[in-house]
C-alpha positions, 0 to 999 in steps of 0.5 A: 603741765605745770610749769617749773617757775609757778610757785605753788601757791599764790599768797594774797595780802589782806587789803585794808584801804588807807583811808579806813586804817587807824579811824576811830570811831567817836560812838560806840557802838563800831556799826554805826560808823560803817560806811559804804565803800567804793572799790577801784579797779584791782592791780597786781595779778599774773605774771611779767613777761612770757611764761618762760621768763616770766617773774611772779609780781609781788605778792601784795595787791594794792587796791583803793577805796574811797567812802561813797561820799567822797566818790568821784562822780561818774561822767553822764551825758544826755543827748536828744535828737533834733526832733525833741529839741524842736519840740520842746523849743516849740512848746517854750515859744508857745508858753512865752506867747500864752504869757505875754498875751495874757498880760497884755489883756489884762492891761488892756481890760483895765485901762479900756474899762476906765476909759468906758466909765468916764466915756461911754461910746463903745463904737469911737473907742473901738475905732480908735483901738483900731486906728492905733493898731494900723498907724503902730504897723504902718510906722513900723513897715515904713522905718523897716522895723517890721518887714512889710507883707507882699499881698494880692488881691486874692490875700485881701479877699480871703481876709473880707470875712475874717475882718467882718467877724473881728470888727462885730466881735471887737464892738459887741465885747466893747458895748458889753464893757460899757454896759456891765463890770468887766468880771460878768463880760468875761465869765460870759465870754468863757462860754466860747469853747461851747460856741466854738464846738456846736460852730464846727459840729454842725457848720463846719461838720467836724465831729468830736467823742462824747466826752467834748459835748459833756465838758460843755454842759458846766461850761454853759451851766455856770455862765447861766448861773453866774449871769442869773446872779450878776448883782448888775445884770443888763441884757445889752451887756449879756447879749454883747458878750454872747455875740462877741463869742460867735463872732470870735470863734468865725474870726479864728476859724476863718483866720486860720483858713485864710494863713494856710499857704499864705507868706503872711506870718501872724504879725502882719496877719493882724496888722492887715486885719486892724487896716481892713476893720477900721474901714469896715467899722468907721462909718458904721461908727460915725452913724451910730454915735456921730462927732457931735456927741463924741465931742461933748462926751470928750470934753465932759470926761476930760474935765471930769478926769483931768489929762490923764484920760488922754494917756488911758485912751492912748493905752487902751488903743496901743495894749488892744493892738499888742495883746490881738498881736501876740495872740494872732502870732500864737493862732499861727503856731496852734489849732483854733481850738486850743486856741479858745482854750487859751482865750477862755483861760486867760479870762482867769486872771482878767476876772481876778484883777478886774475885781480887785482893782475896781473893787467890784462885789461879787455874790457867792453864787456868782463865784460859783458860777464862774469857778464852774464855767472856768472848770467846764473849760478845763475838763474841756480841754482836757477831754479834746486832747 
């Protein structure tokens, strides 16, 4: 039934929006000026009021519209939970400790590389690296700048054999640098992943796809290629680098065995890992090359460099520290494995500074040698994840 108040009809005005009224196009073709428009919510239907007293609104509806450009952005909000946010703060922690870990390494290896040129005893300067290390930590622990570790006897146990590796690897690495440029030490220590895998495949009896074992076979070949072509090739130096490697990979594994459950986090990890590896690598030190010849080899060298010597010495010691430091503070948060995925890329851009800064000649093959060895490591990492 109809209701007697209803009009007939309900009449719609046709809505031109103001802003559209009355603009004149400057081309003339009328199309090109058309824009799209963005329509407001239409107001203006029904009726006021009961259906008995109700009063039809005016016929004409009033309706906005503005150009797509001049719309008002609509209110978005993103929100992630707790987990994600973790994650991607993890993963932010961890590239800022990559970063300033290679950084620091390569500090290092150009300062340690000039202290070896004017004075060549790998054992004394791997010693006073140590030594550095400590003293940084023990005047930190004392002045509360670094809260000092609660250890056991179990603790410094446990990290017997961690040291014993560190120390080897440490002095293996430093009598390589004296023997040979830096760039050839480091394309041979990007061999270490290999090293790492064939360790935990047939010591440890951990099993990886067959596309790990072949990422392995461009890592070795260009190591062998690079080394077969080193225009300054000497056996000590190749077999320093090789044994560095082994040496390293035991390092990471034990270290990583030793801070499961330990209260020890990374930075003293290390500290007491410098502490133990001077003791093991002092005497030793002592009796390879003794004071006598440390001494002439220091006088000869300051008097070859001037005073500067004395602050390379001091720099190589103190970056030594720092980079082991952070890198140990990246072991605490990651896998031994990426680990040496991490220490192998790295080397990246120690061989490119080392290069440039001492201006060191480099064969073609050479070049193609390490590219391929820095690409095995690569496909490696990316056929372990």
């Amino acid at each position: 039934m109809q209701h007697k108040n209803l009009p007939s009809k309900t009449h719609f005005s046709s809505f031109i929006p103001n802003q559209v009224v009355g603009r004149k196009c400057e081309k003339p073709n009328a199309s090109a000026c058309r824009k799209p428009l963005y329509i407001s919510a239409v107001t203006g239907f029904g009726y006021v009021g009961e259906p008995e007293n109700s009063k039809p609104r005016d016929t004409t509806i009033q309706c906005n519209a503005y150009e797509a450009h001049r719309a008002h952005p609509l209110p978005i909000s993103i929100e992630f939970d707790q987990e994600t946010r973790e994650a991607a703060a993890q993963k932010i922690k961890i590239s800022v400790y990559f970063a300033t870990w290679w950084a620091l390494n390569v500090v290092f290896n150009i300062y340690n590389k000039k202290v070896l040129n004017a004075f060549p005893f790998p054992w004394l300067t791997s010693t006073l690296s140590l030594a550095a290390g400590s003293l940084i930590m023990l005047v930190s622990w004392a002045t509360k700048i670094a809260e000092a570790p609660k250890t056991d006897l179990e603790f410094w146990k446990t990290l017997l054999p961690v040291a014993v590796a560190h120390t080897i690897g440490h002095v293996a690495a430093t009598v390589s640098m004296s023997k040979v440029a830096v760039s050839f030490t480091h394309i041979i220590k990007s061999g270490e992943p290999a090293f790492s895998v064939l360790v935990s495949r047939f010591l440890l009896g951990e099993a990886f796809p067959t596309s790990v074992y072949l990422s392995l076979v461009p890592i070795i070949g260009g190591c062998a290629l690079a080394a077969v072509t080193e225009l300054n090739f000497n056996l000590i130096g190749f077999m320093g680098a090789m044994i560095s490697n082994l040496a390293f990979v035991f390092r990471n594994i034990f270290s990583k065995k030793g801070m499961k459950g330990q209260s020890v986090g990374g930075m003293n990890y290390y500290a007491c890992l410098s502490m133990l590896s001077l003791l093991i690598l002092t005497p030793f030190a002592i009796a390879v090359e003794g004071p006598q010849m440390w001494a002439i080899g220091w006088q000869k060298a300051v008097s070859l460099i001037g005073p500067n010597f004395v602050w390379w010495v001091v720099a190589q010691s103190v970056f030594y520290h720092l980079y082991n430091q952070v890198s140990y503070m990246s072991l605490n948060e990651i896998s031994p494995l990426t680990f040496s995925i991490g220490n192998t890329m790295k080397r990246i851009s120690v061989i490119v500074s080392s290069i440039i800064i001492f201006s060191i000649p480099i064969q073609p093959i050479n070049a193609l040698g390490a590219a391929i060895a820095i690409l095995g490591t690569f496909i490696y990492s990316q056929a372990k994840q």
